[in-house]
Backbone atoms as SQL, in Angstrom:
CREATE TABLE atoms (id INTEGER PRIMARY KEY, chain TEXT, resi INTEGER, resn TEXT, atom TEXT, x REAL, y REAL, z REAL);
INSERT INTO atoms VALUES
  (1, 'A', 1, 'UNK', 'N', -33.582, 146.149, 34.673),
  (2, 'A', 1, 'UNK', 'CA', -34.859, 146.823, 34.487),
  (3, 'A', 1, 'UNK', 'C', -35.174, 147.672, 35.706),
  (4, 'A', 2, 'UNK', 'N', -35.708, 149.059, 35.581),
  (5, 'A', 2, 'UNK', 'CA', -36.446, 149.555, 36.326),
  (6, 'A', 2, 'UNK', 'C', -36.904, 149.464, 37.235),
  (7, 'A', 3, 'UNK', 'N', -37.322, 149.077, 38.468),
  (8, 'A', 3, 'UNK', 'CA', -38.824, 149.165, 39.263),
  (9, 'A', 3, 'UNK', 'C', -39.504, 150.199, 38.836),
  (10, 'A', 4, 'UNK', 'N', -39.093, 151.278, 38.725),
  (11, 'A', 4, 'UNK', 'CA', -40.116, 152.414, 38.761),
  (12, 'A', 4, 'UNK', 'C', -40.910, 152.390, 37.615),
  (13, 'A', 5, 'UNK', 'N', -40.930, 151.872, 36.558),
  (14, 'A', 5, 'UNK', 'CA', -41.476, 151.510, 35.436),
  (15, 'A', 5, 'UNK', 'C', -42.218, 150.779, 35.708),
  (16, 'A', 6, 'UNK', 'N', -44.266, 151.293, 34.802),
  (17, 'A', 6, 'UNK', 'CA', -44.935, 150.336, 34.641),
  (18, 'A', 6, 'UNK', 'C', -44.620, 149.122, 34.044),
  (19, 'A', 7, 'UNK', 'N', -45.162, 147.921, 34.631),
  (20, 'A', 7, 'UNK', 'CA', -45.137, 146.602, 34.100),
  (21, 'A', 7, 'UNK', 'C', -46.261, 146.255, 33.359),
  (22, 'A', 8, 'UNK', 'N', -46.061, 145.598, 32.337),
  (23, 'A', 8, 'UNK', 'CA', -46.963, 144.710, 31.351),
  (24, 'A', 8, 'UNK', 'C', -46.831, 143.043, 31.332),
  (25, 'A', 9, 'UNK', 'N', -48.253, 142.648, 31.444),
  (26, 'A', 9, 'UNK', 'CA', -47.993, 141.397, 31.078),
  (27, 'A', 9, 'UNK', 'C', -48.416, 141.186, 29.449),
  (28, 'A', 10, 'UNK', 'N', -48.016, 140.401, 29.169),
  (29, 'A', 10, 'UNK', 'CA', -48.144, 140.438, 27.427),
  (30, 'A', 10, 'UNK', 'C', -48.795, 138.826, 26.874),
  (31, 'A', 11, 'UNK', 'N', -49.136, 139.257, 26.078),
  (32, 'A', 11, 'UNK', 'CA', -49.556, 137.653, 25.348),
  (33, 'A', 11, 'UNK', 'C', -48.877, 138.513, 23.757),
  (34, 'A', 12, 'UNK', 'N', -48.217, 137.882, 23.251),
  (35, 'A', 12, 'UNK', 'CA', -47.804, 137.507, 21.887),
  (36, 'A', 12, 'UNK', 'C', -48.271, 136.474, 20.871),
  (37, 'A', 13, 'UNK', 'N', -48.229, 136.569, 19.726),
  (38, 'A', 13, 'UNK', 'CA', -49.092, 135.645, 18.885),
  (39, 'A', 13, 'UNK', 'C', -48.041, 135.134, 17.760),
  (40, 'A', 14, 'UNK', 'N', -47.470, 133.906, 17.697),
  (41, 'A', 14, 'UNK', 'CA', -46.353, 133.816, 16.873),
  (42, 'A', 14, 'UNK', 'C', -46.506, 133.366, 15.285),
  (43, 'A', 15, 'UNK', 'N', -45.625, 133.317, 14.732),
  (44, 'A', 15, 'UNK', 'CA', -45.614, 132.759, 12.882),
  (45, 'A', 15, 'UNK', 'C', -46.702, 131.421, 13.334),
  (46, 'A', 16, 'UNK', 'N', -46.616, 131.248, 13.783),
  (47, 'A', 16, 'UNK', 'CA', -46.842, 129.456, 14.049),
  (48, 'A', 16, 'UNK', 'C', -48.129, 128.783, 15.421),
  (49, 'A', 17, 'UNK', 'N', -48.878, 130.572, 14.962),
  (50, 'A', 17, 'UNK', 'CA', -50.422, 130.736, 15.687),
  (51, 'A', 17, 'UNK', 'C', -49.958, 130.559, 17.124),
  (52, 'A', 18, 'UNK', 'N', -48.830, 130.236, 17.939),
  (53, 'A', 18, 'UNK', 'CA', -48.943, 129.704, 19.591),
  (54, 'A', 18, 'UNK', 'C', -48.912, 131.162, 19.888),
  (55, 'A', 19, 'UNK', 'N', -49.415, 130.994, 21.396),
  (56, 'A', 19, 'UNK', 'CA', -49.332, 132.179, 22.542),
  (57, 'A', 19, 'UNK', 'C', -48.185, 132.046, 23.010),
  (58, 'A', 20, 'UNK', 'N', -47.291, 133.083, 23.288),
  (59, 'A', 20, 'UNK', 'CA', -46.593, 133.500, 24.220),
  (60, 'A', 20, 'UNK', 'C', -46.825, 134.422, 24.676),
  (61, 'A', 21, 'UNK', 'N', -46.488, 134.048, 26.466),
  (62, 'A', 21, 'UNK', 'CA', -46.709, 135.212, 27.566),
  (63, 'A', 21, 'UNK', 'C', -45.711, 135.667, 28.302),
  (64, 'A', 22, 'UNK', 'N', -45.416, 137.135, 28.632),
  (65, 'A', 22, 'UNK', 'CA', -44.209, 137.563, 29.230),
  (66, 'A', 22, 'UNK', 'C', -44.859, 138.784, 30.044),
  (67, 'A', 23, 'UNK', 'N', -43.523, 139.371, 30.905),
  (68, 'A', 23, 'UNK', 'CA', -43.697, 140.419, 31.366),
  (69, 'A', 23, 'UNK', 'C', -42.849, 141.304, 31.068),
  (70, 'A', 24, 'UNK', 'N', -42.781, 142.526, 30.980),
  (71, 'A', 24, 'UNK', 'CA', -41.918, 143.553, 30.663),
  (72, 'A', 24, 'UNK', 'C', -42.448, 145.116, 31.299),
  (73, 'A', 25, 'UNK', 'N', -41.067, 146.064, 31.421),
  (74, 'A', 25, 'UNK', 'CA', -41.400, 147.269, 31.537),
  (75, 'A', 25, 'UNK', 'C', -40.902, 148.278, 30.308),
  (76, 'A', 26, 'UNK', 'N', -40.704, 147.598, 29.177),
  (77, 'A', 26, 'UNK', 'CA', -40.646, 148.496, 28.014),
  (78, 'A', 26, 'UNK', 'C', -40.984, 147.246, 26.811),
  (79, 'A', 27, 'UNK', 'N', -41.934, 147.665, 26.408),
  (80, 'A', 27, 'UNK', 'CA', -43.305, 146.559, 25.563),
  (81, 'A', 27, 'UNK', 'C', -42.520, 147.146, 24.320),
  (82, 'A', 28, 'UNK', 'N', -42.082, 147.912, 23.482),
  (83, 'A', 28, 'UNK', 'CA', -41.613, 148.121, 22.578),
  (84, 'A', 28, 'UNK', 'C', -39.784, 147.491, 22.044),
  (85, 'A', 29, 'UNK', 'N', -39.238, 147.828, 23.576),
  (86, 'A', 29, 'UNK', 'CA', -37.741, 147.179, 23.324),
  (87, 'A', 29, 'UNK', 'C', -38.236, 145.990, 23.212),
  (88, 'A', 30, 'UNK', 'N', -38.910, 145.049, 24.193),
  (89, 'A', 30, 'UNK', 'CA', -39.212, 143.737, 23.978),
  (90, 'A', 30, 'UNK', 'C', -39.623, 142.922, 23.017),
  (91, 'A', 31, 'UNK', 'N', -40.680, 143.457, 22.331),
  (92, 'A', 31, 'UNK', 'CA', -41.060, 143.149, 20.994),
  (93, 'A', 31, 'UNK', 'C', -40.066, 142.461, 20.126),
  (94, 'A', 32, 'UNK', 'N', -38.954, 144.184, 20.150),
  (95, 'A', 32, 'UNK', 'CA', -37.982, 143.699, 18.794),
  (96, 'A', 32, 'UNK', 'C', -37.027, 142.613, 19.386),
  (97, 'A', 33, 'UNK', 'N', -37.173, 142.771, 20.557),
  (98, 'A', 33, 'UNK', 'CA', -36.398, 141.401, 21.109),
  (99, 'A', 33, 'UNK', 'C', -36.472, 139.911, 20.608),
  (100, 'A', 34, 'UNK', 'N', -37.630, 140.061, 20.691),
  (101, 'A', 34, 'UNK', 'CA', -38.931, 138.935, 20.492),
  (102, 'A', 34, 'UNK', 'C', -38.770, 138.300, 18.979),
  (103, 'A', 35, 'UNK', 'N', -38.365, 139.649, 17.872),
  (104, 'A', 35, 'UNK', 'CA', -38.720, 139.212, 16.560),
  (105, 'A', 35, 'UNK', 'C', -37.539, 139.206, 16.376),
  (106, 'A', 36, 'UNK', 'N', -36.152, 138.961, 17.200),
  (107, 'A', 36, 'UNK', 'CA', -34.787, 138.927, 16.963),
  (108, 'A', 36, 'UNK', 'C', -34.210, 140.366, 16.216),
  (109, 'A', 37, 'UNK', 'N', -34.609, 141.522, 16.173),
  (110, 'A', 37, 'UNK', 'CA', -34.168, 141.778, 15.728),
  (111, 'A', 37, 'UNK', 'C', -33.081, 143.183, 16.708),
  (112, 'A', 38, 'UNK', 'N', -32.952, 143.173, 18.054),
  (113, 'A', 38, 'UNK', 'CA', -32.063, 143.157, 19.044),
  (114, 'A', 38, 'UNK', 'C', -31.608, 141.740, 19.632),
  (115, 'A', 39, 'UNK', 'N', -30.628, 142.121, 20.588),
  (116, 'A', 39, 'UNK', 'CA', -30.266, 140.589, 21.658),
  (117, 'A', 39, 'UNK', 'C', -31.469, 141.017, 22.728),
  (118, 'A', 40, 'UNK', 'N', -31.361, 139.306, 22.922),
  (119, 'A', 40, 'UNK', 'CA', -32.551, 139.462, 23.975),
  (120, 'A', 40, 'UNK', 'C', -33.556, 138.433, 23.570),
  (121, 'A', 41, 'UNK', 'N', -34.714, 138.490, 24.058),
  (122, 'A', 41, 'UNK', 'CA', -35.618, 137.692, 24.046),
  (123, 'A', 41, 'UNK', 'C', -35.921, 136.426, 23.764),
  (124, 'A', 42, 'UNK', 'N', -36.713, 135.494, 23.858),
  (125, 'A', 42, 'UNK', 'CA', -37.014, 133.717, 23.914),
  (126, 'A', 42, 'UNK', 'C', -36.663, 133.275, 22.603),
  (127, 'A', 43, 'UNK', 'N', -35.510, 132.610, 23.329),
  (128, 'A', 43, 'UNK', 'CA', -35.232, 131.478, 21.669),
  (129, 'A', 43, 'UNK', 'C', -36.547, 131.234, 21.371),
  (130, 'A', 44, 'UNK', 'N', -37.815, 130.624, 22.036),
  (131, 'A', 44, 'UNK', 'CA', -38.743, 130.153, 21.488),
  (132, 'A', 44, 'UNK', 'C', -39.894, 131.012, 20.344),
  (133, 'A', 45, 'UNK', 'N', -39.549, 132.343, 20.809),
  (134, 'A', 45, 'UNK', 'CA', -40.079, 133.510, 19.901),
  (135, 'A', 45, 'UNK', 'C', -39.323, 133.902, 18.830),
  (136, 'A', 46, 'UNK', 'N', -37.907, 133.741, 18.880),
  (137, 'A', 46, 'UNK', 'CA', -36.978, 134.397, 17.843),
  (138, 'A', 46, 'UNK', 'C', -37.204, 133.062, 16.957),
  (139, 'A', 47, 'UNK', 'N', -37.622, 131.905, 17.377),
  (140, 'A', 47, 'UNK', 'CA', -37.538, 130.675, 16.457),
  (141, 'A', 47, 'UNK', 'C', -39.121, 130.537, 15.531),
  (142, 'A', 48, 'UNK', 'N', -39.347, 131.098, 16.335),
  (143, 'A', 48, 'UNK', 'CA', -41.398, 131.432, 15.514),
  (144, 'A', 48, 'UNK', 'C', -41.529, 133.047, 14.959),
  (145, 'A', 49, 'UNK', 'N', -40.617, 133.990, 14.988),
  (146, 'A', 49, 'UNK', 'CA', -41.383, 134.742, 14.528),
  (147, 'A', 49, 'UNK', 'C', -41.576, 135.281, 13.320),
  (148, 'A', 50, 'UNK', 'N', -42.426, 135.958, 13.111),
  (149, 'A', 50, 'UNK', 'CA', -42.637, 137.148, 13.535),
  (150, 'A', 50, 'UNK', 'C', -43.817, 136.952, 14.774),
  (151, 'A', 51, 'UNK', 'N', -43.337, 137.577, 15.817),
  (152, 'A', 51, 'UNK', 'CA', -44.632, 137.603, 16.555),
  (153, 'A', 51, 'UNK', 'C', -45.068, 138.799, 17.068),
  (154, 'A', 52, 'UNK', 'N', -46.496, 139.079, 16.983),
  (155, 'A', 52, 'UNK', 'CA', -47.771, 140.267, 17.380),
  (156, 'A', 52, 'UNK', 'C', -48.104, 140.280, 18.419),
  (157, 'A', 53, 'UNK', 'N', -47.972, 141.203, 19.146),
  (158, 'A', 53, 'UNK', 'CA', -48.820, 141.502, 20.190),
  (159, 'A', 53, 'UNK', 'C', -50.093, 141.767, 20.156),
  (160, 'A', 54, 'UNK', 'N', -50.781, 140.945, 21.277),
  (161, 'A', 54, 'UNK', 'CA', -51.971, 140.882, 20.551),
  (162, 'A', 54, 'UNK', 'C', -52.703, 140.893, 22.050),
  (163, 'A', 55, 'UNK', 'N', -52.390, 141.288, 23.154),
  (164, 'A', 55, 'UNK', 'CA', -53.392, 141.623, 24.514),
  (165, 'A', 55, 'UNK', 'C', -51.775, 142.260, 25.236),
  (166, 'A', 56, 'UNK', 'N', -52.139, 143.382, 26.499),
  (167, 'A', 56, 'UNK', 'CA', -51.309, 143.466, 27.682),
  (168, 'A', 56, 'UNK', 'C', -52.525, 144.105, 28.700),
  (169, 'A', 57, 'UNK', 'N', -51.957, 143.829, 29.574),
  (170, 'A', 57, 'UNK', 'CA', -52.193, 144.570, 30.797),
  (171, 'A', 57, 'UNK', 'C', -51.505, 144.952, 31.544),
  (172, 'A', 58, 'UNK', 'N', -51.909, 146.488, 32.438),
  (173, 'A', 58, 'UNK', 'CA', -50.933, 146.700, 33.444),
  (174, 'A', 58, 'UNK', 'C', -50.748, 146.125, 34.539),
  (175, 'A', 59, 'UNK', 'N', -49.272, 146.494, 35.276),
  (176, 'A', 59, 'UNK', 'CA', -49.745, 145.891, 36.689),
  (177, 'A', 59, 'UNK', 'C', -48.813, 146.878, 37.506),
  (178, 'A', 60, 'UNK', 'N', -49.252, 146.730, 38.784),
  (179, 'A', 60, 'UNK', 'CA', -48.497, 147.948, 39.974),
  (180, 'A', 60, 'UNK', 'C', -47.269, 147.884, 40.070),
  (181, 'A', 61, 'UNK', 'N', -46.457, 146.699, 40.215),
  (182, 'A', 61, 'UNK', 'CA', -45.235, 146.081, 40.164),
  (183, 'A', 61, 'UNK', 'C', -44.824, 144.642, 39.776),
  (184, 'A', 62, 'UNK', 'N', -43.464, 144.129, 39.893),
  (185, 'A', 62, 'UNK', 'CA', -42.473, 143.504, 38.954),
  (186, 'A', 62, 'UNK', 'C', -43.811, 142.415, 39.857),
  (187, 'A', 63, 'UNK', 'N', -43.765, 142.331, 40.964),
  (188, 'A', 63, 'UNK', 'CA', -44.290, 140.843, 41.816),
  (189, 'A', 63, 'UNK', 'C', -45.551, 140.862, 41.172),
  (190, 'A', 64, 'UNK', 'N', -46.725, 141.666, 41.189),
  (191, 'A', 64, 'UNK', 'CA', -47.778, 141.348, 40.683),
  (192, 'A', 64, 'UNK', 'C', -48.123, 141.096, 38.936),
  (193, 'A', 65, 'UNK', 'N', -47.433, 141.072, 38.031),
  (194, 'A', 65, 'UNK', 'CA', -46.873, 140.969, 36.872),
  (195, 'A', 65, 'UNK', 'C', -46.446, 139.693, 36.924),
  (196, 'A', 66, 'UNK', 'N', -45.705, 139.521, 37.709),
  (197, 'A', 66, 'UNK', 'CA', -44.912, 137.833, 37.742),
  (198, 'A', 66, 'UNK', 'C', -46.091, 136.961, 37.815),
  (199, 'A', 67, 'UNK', 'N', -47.090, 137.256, 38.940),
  (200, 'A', 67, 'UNK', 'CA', -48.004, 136.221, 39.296),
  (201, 'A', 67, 'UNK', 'C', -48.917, 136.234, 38.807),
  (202, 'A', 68, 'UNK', 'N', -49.110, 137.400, 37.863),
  (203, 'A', 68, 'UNK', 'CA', -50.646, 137.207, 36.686),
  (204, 'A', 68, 'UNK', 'C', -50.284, 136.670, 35.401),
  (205, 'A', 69, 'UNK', 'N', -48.498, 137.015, 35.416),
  (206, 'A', 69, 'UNK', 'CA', -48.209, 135.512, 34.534),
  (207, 'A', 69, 'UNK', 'C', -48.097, 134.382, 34.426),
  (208, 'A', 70, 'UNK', 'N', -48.171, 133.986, 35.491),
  (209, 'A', 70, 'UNK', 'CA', -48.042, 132.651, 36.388),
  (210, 'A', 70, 'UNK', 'C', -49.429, 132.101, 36.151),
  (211, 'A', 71, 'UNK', 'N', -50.336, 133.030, 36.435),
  (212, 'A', 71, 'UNK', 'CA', -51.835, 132.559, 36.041),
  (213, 'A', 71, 'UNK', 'C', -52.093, 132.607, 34.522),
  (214, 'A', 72, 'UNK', 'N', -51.570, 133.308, 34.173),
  (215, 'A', 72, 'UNK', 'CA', -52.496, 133.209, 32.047),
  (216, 'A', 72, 'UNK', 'C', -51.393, 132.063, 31.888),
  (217, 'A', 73, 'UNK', 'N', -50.501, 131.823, 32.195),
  (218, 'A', 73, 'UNK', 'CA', -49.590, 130.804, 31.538),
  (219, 'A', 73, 'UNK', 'C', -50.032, 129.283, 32.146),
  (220, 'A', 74, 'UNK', 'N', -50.749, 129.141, 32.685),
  (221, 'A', 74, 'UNK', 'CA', -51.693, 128.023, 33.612),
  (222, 'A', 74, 'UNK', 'C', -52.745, 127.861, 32.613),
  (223, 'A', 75, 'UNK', 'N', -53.647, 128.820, 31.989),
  (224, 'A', 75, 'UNK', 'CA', -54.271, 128.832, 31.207),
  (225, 'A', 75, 'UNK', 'C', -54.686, 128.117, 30.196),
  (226, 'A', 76, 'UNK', 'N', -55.468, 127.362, 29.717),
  (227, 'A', 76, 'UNK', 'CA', -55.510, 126.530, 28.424),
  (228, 'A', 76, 'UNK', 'C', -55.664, 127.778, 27.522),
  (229, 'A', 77, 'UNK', 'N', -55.298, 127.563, 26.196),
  (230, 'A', 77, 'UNK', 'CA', -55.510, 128.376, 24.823),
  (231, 'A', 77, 'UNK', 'C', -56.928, 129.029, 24.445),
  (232, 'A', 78, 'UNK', 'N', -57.735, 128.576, 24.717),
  (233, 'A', 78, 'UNK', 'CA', -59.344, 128.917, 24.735),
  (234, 'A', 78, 'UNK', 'C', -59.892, 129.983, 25.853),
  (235, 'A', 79, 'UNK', 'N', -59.095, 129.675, 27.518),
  (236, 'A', 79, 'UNK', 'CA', -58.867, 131.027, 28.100),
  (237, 'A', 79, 'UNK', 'C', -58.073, 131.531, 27.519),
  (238, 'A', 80, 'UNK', 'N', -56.714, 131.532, 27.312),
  (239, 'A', 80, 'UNK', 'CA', -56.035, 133.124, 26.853),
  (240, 'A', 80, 'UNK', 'C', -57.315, 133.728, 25.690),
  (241, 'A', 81, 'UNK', 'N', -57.428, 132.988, 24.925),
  (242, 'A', 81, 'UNK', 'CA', -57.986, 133.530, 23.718),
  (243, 'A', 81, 'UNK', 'C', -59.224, 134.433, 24.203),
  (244, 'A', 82, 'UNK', 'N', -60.234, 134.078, 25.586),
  (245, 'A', 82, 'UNK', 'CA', -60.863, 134.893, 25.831),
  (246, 'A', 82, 'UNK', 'C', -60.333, 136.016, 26.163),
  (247, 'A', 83, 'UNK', 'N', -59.008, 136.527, 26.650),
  (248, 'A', 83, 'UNK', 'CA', -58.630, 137.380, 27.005),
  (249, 'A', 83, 'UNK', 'C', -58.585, 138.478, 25.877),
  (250, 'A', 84, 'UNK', 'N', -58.081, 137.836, 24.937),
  (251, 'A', 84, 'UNK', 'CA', -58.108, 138.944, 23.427),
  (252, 'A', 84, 'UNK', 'C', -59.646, 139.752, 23.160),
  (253, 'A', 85, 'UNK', 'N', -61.006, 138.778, 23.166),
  (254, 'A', 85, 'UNK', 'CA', -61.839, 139.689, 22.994),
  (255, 'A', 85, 'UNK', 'C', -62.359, 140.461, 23.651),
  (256, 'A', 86, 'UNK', 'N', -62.981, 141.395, 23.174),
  (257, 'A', 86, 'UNK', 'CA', -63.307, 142.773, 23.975),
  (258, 'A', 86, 'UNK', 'C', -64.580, 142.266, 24.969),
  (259, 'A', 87, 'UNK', 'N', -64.755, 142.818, 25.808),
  (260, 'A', 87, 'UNK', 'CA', -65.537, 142.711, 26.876),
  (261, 'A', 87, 'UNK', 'C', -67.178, 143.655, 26.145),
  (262, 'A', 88, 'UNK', 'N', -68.320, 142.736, 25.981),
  (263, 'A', 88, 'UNK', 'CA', -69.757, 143.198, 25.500),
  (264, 'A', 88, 'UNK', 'C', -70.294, 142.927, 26.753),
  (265, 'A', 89, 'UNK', 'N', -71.129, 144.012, 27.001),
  (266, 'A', 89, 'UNK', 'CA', -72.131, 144.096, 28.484),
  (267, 'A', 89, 'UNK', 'C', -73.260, 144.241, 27.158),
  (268, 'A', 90, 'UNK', 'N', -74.255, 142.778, 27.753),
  (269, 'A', 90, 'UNK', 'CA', -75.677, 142.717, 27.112),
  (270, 'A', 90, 'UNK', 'C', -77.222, 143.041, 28.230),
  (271, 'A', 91, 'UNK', 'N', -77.921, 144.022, 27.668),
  (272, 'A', 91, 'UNK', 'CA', -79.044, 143.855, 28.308),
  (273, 'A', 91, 'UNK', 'C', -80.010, 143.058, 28.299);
């Protein structure tokens, strides 16, 4: 992979409702990785899927990507899940 390529951290949503979280610098090769349908990606995704992407964010580089995955993957299911909804500012 790249350095020079933006990084994504990803949350995925599998056949079988679980989160999976990764990082990548091409969110599209990965995907089909994901749903087996290249080589590549988590037995644990190719064994659940189809799976959706369903949140990313960017990050500056490969290190800071690593460690904000390190944190959502720490996460209980109820945080990630806040991560999916959109952000409402109430007056």
């Amino acid at each position: 992979m790249n350095e020079n390529k933006n990084w994504l951290i990803y949350l995925l949503q599998c056949a079988n409702n679980a989160l999976y979280c990764g990082i990548t610098n091409d969110i599209n090769k990965r995907l089909r990785q994901h749903n087996g349908e290249i080589t590549g990606g988590a037995k644990y995704t190719r064994a659940n899927a189809p799976c959706a992407l369903v949140y990313q964010e960017q990050a500056k580089d490969r290190s800071t990507a690593l460690k904000r995955e390190c944190e959502i993957k720490s996460m209980t299911r109820n945080e990630k899940l806040t991560l999916l909804k959109p952000l409402h500012k109430y007056k």
